[in-house]
C-alpha positions in Angstrom: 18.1 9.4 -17.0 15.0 11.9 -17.0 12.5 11.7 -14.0 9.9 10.7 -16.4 11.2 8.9 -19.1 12.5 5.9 -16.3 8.6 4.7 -16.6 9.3 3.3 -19.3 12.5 1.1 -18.5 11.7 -2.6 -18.1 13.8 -2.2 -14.7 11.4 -0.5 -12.5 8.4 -3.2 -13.2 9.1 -5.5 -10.3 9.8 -2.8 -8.0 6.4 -0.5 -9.0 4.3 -3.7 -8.5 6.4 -4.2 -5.3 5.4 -0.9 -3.7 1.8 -0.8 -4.7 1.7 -4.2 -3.1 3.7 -2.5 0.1 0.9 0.0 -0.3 -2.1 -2.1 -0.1 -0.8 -3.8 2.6 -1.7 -2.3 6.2 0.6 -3.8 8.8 3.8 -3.9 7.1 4.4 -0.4 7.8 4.4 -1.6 11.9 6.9 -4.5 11.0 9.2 -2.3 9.0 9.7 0.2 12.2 10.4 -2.7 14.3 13.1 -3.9 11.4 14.8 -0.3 12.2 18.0 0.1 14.2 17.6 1.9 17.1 19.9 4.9 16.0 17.3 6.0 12.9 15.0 6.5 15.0 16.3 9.0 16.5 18.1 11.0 13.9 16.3 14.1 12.7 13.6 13.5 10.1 15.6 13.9 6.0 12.9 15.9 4.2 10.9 14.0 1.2 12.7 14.9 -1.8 10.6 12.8 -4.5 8.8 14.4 -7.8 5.5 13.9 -9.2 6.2 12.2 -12.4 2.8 12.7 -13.6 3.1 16.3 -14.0 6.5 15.6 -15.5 4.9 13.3 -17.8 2.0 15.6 -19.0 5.2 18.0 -20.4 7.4 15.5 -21.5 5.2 12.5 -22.9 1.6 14.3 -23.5 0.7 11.3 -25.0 1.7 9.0 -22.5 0.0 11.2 -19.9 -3.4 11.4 -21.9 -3.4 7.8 -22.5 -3.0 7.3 -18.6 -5.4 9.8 -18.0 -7.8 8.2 -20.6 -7.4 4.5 -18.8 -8.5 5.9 -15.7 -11.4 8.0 -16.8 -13.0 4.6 -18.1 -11.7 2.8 -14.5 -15.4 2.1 -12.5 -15.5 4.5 -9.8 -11.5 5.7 -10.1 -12.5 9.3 -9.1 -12.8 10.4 -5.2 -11.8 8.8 -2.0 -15.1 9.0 -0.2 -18.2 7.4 -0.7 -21.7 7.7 1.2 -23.3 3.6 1.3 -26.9 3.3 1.7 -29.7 1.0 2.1 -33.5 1.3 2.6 -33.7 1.4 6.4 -29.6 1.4 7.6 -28.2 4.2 8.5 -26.2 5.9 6.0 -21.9 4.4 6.6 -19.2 5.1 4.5 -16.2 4.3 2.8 -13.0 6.0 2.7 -9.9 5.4 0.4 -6.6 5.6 3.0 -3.0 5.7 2.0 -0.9 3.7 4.5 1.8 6.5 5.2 2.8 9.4 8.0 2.7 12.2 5.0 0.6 14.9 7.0 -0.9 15.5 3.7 -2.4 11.9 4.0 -3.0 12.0 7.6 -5.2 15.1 7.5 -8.8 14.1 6.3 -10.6 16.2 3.9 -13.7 17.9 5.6 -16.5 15.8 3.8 -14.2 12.4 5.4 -13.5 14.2 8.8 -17.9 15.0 8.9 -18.7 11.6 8.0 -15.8 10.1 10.8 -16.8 12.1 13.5 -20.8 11.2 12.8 -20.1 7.8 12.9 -20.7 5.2 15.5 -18.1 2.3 14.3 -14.8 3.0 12.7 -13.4 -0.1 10.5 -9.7 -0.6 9.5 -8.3 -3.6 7.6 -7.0 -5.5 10.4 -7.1 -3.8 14.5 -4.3 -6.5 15.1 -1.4 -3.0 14.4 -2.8 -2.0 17.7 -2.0 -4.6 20.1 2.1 -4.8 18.7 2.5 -8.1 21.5 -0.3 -9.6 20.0 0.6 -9.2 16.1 4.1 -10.6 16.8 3.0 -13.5 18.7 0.6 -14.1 15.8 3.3 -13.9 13.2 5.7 -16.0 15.2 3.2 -18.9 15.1 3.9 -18.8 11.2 7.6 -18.1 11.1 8.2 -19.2 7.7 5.8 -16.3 6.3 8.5 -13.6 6.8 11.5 -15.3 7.4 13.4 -18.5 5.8 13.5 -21.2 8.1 15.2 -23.6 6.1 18.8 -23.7 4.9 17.7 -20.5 2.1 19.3 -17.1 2.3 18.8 -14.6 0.7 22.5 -14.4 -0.9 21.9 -18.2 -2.2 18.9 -16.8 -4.2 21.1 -14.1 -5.9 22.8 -14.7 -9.1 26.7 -13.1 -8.1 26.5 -9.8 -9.8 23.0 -9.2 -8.1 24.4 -10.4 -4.8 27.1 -7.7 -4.8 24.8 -4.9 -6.1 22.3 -5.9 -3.7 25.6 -6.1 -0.6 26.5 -2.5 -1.7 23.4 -0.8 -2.1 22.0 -2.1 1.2 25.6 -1.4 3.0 24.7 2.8 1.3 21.8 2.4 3.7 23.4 1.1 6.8 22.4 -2.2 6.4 24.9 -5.5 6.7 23.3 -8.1 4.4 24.6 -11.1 7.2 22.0 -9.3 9.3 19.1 -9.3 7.0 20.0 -13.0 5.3 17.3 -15.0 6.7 14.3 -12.2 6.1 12.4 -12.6 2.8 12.8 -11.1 0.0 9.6 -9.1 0.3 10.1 -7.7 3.8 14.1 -6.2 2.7 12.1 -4.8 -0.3 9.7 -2.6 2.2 12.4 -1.2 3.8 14.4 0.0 0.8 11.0 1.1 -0.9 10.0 3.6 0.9 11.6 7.1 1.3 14.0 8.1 4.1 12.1 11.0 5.3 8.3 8.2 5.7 10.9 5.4 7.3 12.6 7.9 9.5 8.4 9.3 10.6 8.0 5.7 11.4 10.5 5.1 13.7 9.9 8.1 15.2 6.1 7.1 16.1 3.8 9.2 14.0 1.1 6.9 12.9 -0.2 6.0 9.2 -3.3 7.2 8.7 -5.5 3.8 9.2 -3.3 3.7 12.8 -4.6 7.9 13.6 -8.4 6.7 12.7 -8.4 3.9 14.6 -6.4 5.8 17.9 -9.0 8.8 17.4 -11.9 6.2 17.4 -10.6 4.5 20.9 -9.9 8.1 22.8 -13.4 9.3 21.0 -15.4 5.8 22.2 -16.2 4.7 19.0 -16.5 1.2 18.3 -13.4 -0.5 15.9 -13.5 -3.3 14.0 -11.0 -4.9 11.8 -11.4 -6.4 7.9 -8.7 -8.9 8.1 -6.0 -10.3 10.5 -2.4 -9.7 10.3 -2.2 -13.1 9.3 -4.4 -13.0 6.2 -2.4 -10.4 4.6 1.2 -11.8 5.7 -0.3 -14.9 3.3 -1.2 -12.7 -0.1 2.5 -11.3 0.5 4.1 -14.7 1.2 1.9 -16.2 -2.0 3.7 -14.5 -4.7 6.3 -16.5 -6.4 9.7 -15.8 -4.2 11.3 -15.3 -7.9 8.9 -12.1 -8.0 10.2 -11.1 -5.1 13.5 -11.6 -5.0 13.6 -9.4 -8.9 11.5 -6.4 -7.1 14.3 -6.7 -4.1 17.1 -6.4 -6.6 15.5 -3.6 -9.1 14.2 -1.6 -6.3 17.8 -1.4 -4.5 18.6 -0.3 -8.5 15.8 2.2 -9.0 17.2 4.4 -5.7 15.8 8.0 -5.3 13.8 7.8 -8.0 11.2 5.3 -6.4 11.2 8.6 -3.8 9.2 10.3 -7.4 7.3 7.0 -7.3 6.2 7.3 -3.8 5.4 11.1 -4.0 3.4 10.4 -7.5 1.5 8.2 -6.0 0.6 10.5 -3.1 -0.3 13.3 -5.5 -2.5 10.8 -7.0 -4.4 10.4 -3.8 -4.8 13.3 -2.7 -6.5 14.6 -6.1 -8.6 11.4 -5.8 -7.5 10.4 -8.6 -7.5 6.2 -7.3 -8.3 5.3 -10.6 -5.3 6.4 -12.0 -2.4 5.0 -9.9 -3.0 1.1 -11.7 -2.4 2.9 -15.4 0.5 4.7 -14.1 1.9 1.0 -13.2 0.8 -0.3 -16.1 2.6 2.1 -18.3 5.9 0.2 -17.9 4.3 -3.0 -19.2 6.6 -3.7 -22.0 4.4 -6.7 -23.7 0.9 -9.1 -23.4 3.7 -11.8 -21.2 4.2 -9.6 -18.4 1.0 -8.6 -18.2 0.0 -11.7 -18.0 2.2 -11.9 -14.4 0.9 -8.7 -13.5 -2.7 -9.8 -13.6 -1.9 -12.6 -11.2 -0.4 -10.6 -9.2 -3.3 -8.0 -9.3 -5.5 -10.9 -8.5 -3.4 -12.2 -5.5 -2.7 -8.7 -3.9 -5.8 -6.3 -4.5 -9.0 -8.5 -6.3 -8.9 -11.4 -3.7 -8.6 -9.1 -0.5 -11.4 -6.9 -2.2 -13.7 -9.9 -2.1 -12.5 -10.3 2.0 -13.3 -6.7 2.9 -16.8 -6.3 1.1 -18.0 -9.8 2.2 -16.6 -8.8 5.9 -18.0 -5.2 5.9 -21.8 -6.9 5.5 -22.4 -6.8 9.1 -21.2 -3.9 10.1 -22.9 -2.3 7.5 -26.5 -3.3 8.3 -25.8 -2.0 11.8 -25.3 1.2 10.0 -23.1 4.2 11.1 -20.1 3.0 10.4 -17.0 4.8 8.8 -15.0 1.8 6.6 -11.3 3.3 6.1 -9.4 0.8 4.1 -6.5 1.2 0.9 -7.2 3.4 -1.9 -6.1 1.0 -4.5 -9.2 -1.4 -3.2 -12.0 1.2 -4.3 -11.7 1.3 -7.8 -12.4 -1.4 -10.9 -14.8 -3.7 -11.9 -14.1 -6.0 -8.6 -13.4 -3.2 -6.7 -15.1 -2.5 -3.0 -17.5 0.3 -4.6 -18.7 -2.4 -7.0 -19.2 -5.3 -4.8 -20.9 -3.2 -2.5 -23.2 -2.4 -5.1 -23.6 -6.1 -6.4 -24.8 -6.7 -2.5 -27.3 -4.6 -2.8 -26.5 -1.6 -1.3 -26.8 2.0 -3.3 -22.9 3.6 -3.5 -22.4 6.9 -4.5 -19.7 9.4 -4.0 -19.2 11.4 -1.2 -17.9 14.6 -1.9 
């Protein structure tokens, strides 16, 4: 099937909502590398091999790719990853769309982000609890069932039989027994399948997302570093989508393959044009009718609006200290309940930072 053309198909809906939701969440990337087998981590880094389906969608499907492009020129504040916050006497912070991956593309700040880092006094990330890896698990052990099933559930009992066996074959491709991942949800298998070899195989090897390389630069440089949310708090969102959800996006993303490596690397393009506002109409291209989008705006509630009203309510403080550099997910920036426009709603003058 084309590159492009695969948007379309009613299979890769759970799986794309999946991965942005993978993608807005910060510590999952730390739990994942600790979910690898000892032997990937050291085998030699596989080199990215995903497309931008975008670009391949501008030549094949102009007028998919217009309509997409149209959607997120009328998204509030969908352009630019940086934004200057100010307030009649605070010091000027700001806030800064991240990208939780390794990709040295995403690691490496552009130079109006790196001035506006290395003037400030605080650095804030969504939750400092990645840091402390004996302290996040401890935290997540005291709520067991929010990553695991600790009831008589497996994951095979929740599979109809033909998507038990496609789901046995397509994890044993990748190494991985299904006994040995039977009692992890749905959610958490899904992470590890989702993203490509080459970002997994980074992981394990240590190199740090780019929320983990702020907040390490901020320590060695004495800044001070807060934290938006707890490991805990975002476990929840996860855990609150129906497991019915889940267990669909496990099954269709084992299906999807390589091509969520295009899905991945489209996404990153995305980014790193600035181009936030366009990553939710990209999703929302596969739609196929008003029923699903009716699921997908609970889920957009549960995973993105929700947590926006968390970080902009929490950042408050730390903003009328002034001076601070606020790094948190792309995908919370943009919209009508995005960060940019609660900030605003608080009072505070936001304006891009280019």
């Amino acid at each position: 099937m084309n590159r492009a053309v695969f948007l379309a198909d009613r299979l890769a809906l759970p799986a794309l909502k999946l991965l942005a939701a993978i993608n807005v969440i910060f510590f999952l990337s730390f739990l994942l590398v600790a979910a690898l087998a000892v032997e990937q981590a050291q085998a030699e880094t596989p080199a990215c091999k995903g497309v931008d389906l975008m670009e391949a969608l501008k030549k094949e499907d102009p007028d998919a790719a217009r309509k997409i492009e149209e959607e997120a020129r009328a998204t509030p504040n969908g352009s630019g990853l940086l934004w200057r916050i100010e307030k009649a006497g605070l010091t000027t912070s700001f806030l800064f769309g991240t990208m939780h991956m390794t990709d040295a593309r995403v690691t490496t700040l552009p130079p109006a982000a790196q001035a506006a880092y290395d003037a400030s006094s605080t650095v804030v990330i969504e939750t400092t609890d990645v840091l402390d890896q004996a302290g996040m698990m401890a935290a997540i052990m005291q709520k067991p069932e929010l990553m695991m099933f600790t009831d008589q559930t497996t994951l095979q009992s929740l599979l109809a039989p033909d998507d038990a066996a496609a789901v046995e074959a397509a994890l044993a491709a990748r190494g991985i027994p299904l006994a040995s991942v039977a009692k992890m949800k749905p959610w958490m298998l899904s992470a590890m399948v989702a993203l490509p070899a080459c970002e997994m195989a980074r992981k394990a090897a240590g190199m740090p997302v780019l929320d983990v390389k702020l907040a390490e630069d901020a320590k060695a440089a004495g800044k001070e570093l807060l934290g938006l949310e707890t490991v805990t708090d975002q476990l929840e969102a996860m855990a609150s989508l129906p497991m019915e959800f889940h267990v669909r996006g496990l099954v269709d993303t084992l299906k999807l393959g390589d091509r969520m490596d295009d899905v991945v690397e489209s996404m990153i393009a995305l980014y790193l044009k600035g181009e936030v506002g366009a990553i939710w109409p990209l999703f929302r291209n596969v739609l196929p009718d008003s029923a699903e989008a009716d699921g997908y705006a609970a889920f957009e509630e549960v995973m993105v609006t929700a947590r926006n009203r968390t970080m902009a309510l929490e950042a408050e403080p730390v903003l009328r200290k002034g001076g601070a550099f606020i790094a948190i997910g792309a995908l919370h920036l943009p919209g009508k309940e995005g960060v940019v426009e609660l900030l605003r709603e608080a009072g505070y003058t936001v304006t891009p930072a280019t």
